[in-house]
C-alpha positions, 0 to 999 in steps of 0.5 A: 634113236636118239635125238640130239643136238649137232653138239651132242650127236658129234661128242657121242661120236666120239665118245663111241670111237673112243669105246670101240677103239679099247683093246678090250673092245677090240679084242672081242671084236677080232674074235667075233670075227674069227668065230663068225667066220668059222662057224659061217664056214662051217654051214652055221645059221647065224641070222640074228646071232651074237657071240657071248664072250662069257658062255663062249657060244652064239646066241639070239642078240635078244639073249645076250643083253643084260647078262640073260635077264639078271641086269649088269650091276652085279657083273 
């Protein structure tokens, strides 16, 4: 956890809303939610589960930081 000032903490608020709130964002959230729904549905174990938008397939929220251990420069 971070620790910042009142000031710090309410800008990085809304700088957060803000990149939530892209239609990019948005529209990888909607289908996370679609996907999740379905595949709950479905009888799948999603415990500690995130859906990657570029493998298109659920995996550890562990395995799906920093484009599988390469690093986001390059992506």
């Amino acid at each position: 956890m971070q620790k910042l000032s009142a000031t710090g903490r309410r800008t990085k608020l809304a700088r957060d809303l803000a990149a939530a709130k892209t239609p990019n964002r948005r529209k990888k959230k909607a289908e996370n939610q679609r996907l999740r729904r379905a595949a709950k549905k479905a009888g799948v174990t999603l415990k500690g589960k995130d859906y990657d938008h570029k493998e298109k397939k659920f995996k550890s929220v562990k395995a799906n930081r920093g484009n599988d251990g390469k690093g986001t420069k390059n992506e």
